[in-house]
N, C-alpha and C positions, 0 to 999 in steps of 0.2 A: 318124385312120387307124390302124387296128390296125395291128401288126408282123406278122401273119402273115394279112394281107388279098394278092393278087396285084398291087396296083397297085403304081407307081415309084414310089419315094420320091424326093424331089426337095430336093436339097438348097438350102439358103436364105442358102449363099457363092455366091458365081462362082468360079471354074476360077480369076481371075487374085488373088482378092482372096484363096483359098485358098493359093496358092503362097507369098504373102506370110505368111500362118500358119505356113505350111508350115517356110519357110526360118528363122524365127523361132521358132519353137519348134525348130528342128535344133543353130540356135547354142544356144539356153538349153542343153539337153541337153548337147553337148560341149563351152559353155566354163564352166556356172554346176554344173552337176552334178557332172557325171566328174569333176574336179579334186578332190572332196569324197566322193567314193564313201567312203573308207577312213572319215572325220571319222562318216559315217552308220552303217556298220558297227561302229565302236567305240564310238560312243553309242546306237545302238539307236534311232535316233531320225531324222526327216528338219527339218532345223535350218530355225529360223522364218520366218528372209528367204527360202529358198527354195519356203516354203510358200504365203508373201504375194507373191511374184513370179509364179508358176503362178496364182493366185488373180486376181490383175490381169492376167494372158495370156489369164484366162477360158478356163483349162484343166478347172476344176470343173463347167462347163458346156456343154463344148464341143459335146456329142451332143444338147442338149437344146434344143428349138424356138427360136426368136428373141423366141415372143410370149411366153416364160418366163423371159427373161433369158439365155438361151445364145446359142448362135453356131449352134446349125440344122444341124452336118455330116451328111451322110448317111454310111452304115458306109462306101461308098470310100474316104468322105476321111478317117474315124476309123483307119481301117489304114493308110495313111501315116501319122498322128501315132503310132499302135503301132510300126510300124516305128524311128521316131525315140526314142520309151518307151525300146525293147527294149536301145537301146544301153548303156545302163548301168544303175545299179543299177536295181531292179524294184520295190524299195519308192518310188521315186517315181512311179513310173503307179499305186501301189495307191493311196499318200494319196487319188486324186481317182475313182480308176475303176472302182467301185460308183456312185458321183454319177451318173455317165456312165453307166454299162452297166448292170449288173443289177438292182440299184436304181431308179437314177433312172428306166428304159424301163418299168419297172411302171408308175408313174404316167404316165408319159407316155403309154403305149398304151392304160389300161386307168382310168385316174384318173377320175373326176367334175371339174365346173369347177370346183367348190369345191374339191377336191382340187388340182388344180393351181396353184389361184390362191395358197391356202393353203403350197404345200411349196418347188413348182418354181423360182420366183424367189432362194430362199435357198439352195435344194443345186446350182444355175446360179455364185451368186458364190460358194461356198465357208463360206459361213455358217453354214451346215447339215452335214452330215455323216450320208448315208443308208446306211444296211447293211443288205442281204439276207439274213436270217435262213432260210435250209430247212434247211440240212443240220443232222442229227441222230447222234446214235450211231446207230442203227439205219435213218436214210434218208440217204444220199450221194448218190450219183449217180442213184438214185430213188426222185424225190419220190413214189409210189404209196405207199411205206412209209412215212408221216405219222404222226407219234403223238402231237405235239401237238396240242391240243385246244382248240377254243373253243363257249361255248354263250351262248345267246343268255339273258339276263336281265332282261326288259322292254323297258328303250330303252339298256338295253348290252349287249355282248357280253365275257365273264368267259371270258382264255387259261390254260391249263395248259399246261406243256411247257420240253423243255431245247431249247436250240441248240447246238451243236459247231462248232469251226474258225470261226467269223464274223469276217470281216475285217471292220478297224475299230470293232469293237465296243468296243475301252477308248475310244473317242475319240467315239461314236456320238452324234449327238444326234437320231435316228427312226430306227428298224427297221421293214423291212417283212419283215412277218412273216407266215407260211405257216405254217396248223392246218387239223383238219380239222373238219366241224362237223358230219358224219355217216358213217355209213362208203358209199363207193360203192357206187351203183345205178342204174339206167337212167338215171336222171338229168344225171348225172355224176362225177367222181369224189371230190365232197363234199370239197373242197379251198378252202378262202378264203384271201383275199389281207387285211392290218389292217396299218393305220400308228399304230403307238406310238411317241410319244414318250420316249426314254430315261429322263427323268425321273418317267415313272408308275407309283407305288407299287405295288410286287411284281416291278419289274424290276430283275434282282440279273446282273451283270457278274462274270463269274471272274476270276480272274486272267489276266496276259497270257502265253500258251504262248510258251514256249522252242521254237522250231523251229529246222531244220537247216540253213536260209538264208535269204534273204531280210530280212535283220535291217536293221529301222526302218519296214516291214509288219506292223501289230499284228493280231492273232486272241485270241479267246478264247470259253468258253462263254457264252452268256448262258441265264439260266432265267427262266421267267414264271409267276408263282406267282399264284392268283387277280387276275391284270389285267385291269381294268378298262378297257376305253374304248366309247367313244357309237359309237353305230349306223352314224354319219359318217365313220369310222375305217376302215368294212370298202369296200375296194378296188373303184371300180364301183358298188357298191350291190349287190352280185351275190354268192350265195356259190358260186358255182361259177366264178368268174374264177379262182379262183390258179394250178389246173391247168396252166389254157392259159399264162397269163401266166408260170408261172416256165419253160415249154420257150419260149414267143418269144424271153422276155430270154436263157435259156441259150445256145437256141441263133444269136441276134446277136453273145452274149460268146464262144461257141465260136471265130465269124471271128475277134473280136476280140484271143483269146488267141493265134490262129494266125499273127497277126502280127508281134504281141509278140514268139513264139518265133524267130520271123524276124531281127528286132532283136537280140537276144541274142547269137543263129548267126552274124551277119556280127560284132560285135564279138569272139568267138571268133576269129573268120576274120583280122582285122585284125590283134590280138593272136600269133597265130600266126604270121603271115606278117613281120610286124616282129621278132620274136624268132627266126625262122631264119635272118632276114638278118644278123641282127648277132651273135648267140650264135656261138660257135666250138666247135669240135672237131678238137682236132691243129693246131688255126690254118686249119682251113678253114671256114667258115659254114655250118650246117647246115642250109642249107637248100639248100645244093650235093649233099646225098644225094638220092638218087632216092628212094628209099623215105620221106624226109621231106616232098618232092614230090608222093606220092602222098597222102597222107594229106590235103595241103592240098589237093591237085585233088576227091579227096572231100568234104572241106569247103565248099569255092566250088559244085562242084556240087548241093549240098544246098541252100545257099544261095539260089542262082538260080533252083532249082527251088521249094522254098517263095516265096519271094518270087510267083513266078508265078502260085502254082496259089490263093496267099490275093487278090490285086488279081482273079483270074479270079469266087473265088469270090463274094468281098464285090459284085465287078457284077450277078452273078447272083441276089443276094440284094438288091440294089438294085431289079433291074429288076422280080422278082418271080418271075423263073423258078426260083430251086431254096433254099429254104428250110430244108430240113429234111437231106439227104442230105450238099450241098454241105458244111456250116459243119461238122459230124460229122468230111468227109473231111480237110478243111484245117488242124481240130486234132490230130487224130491223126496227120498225115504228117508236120507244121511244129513239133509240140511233139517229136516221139520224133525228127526229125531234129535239132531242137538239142539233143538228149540226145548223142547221137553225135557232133554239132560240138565242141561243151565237151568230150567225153571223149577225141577226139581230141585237141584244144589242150592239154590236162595231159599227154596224153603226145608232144607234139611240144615240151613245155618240159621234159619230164626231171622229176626232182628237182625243180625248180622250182617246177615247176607244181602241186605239192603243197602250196608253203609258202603258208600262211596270208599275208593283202598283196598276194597276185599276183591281179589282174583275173581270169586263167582259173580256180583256184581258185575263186571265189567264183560266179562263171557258172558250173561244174558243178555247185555245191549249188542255186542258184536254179533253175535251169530243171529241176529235177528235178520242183520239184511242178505244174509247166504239165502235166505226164501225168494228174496228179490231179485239179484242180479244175475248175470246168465240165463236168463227166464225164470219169471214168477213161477211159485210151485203149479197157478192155476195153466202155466203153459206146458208144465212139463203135463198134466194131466190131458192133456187136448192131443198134446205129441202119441204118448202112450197112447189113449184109448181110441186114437183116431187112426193109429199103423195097425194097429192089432186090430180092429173092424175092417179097416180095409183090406188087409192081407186075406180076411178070413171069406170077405165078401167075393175077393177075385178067385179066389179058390173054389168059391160055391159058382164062381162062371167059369168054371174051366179055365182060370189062370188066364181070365181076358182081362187087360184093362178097361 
C-alpha cells in the first residue's frame, strides 16, 4: 500500500500489546539513557550496550511491516514512541530513525519484492544501517533542485553527484539515494530513487561534521563518483518513483519530527519546573515569582498544545484524511514551539542554564535543528499556505484545476 494512497493504515500491534511497547521503551529511555546523556556527549558517540538493547526492543524496526522483520506500528503509535525519543538526548532516536522513517518507508512504500526481501529484514533488526541521501548544496528542502545524476549504461545505471548533511552516513551500510535521470517534463519530474551499498566502488564518505548539537548523531558528506549499480538497485523498477517517494517519506517524517519536538518540550518543562522549586533567591524558591510562573505556564501550554495537535494529526494521516497540509502544520508549530520551550528553560535557570552539563543547555542546541531538517519551517509555511489557496481557488472555479 502506497503512503500517500487514501486508505487506513492499520496497524499490526493491538492497542494492549502496544502499551506494553509503549511503557517499555518509556523506562529504557528514563532509566538506561538519561542517566548517560552527559557519557554520549562527551564521546560523541551512543555506547554499544545501548545500541544492542534498542536493537533487541526492535526499535530499528519498529515502523516497518511484520512480514519484514519489524513490529508493523502505524505513525499514531510511532509518535508516542517519538514522544518517549524526545525526552532525552536525540542522538538516540537518530541511531535507528532513518531505519524507521525516511529510509526504511522508501522501500517499504515504493520497494519491488525483491527489494524488500533483499534490504527490510536486516534494517528491521539493526544489521543494516539505511540513510536517505537528497539533500545537496544546492537542494534542501527541495528536492526539484537535484543535481545528482544518474544514466543508464546497459544493464547498469552509472551515479554522479555529492550529498550534504546525511545522517549516518559515517556508519551507513546502504544509501538510498535520489538523482536525476533527465531533467523534468510532462512526464515527471525525472527523479529516481537507487539502493547502493556503502561499500561500492566510487562511494567516498567525508568526514564527520562538527555540529552545534546533537553530539553522538553522526552526518557527513557523501560523493558518488561514476557508481555503478544493476538495473535491480533503482527503486520500483520506475524512474519516476523518487519524486513522489521522498514527499511520502518527508512528509510521514514531518509528523514524525513533530513529535520528537514535543518530547524534548516537556523535558524542558520538567527540567524547569524542578529547578524553580528548589533553586533559591534571597531564600525564596524561584519559582515563587510570578513572572517565573509565567514563563512555565507558557511552557506547559505549548506543551499540551503540540502534544495534541501531532496525536490529531498522525490520526488524520492514519486514516487518510490529510496527508499533505496536516504533517507541514504539526512540524512547524511543535518544532518552533520547542525552540521557545528550551529558550525559555535557559532563562528560567539563570546563569545556569548556560553552563555546558546542564540538560536545558543542551536541549536548546538540539532542538534548534528540528526547524531545519525534513524542511525548513519557511517550507512548511509555502506547503501550508500554498494547499490552502489553492484548494480554495479551485473551488472558486468549480473544482477545475
Amino acid at each position: 500500500m502506497a503512503a500517500d494512497s487514501a486508505a487506513v493504515q492499520v496497524s499490526q500491534v493491538s492497542a494492549e500489546d502496544f502499551a506494553d511497547i509503549l511503557a517499555q521503551t518509556r523506562e529504557f529511555v528514563r532509566d538506561a539513557v538519561v542517566p548517560r546523556e552527559q557519557e554520549i556527549a562527551d564521546t560523541d558517540r551512543i555506547p554499544d550496550d545501548i545500541r544492542r538493547a534498542a536493537a533487541d526492543m526492535g526499535l530499528f524496526g519498529y515502523a516497518i511491516p511484520q512480514e519484514w522483520g519489524g513490529l508493523g506500528l502505524n505513525l499514531a503509535q510511532d509518535v508516542e514512541l517519538a514522544l518517549e525519543f524526545g525526552y532525552t538526548t536525540l542522538a538516540f532516536r537518530s541511531m535507528f530513525g532513518t531505519n524507521n522513517g525516511i529510509a526504511g518507508q522508501v522501500l517499504v512504500n515504493y520497494g519491488t519484492e525483491e527489494q524488500k526481501r533483499a534490504w527490510l529484514a536486516r534494517i528491521a533488526s539493526g544489521e543494516v544501517v539505511a540513510s536517505f541521501a537528497l539533500t545537496e548544496p544546492g537542494a534542501g528542502s527541495d528536492p526539484a533542485g537535484l543535481r545528482t545524476k544518474a544514466g543508464r549504461d546497459g544493464d547498469e545505471w552509472v551515479i554522479d553527484g555529492e550529498k550534504r548533511f546525511i545522517t549516518n552516513a559515517p556508519v551507513a551500510d546502504l544509501f538510498v539515494v535520489f538523482a536525476r535521470t533527465r531533467p523534468a517534463d510532462a512526464d515527471g519530474p525525472g527523479i529516481a530513487v537507487f539502493l547502493v551499498p556503502a561499500a561500492t566502488p566510487g562511494v567516498e564518505i567525508g568526514p564527520k561534521d562538527r555540529t552545534m548539537g546533537q553530539e553522538g548523531a553522526w552526518t557527513s558528506d557523501v560523493r558518488f563518483t561514476g557508481v555503478r549499480v544493476p538495473a535491480s538497485a533503482l527503486v520500483g523498477g520506475s524512474e519516476d518513483v523518487g519524486y513522489r517517494a521522498a514527499m511520502v517519506s518527508l512528509a510521514r517524517g514531518r509528523v514524525h519530527i513533530a513529535a520528537l519536538a514535543v518530547g524534548s518540550a516537556q523535558r524542558a518543562l520538567d527540567e524547569s519546573v524542578r529547578y524553580a522549586a528548589t533553586a533559591t533567591q534571597g531564600g525564596t524558591p524561584i519559582g515563587d515569582f510570578q513572572l517565573v510562573q509565567a514563563m512555565i505556564a507558557d511552557q506547559h501550554t505549548g506543551v499540551v498544545a503540540g502534544r495534541a495537535l501531532v496525536r490529531d494529526i498522525a490520526a488524520r494521516y492514519v486514516s487518510g484524511e490529510d496527508r499533505r497540509v496536516g504533517p507541514s502544520a504539526a512540524k512547524l508549530y511543535c518544532t518552533e514551539m520547542a525552540g521557545t520551550v528550551a529558550d525559555l528553560a535557559v532563562q528560567i535557570h539563570g546563569g545556569t542554564g548556560y553552563m555546558r552539563d546542564v540538560a536545558v543547555e543542551r536541549i536548546y542546541r538540539e532542538v534548534r535543528l528540528l526547524r531545519l531538517y525534513e524542511g525548513t519551517s519557511e517550507i512548511q509555511r509555502l506547503i501550508i499556505g500554498g494547499r490552502l489557496v489553492g484548494q480554495a481557488e479551485r473551488e472558486a472555479n468549480g473544482g477545475q484545476h
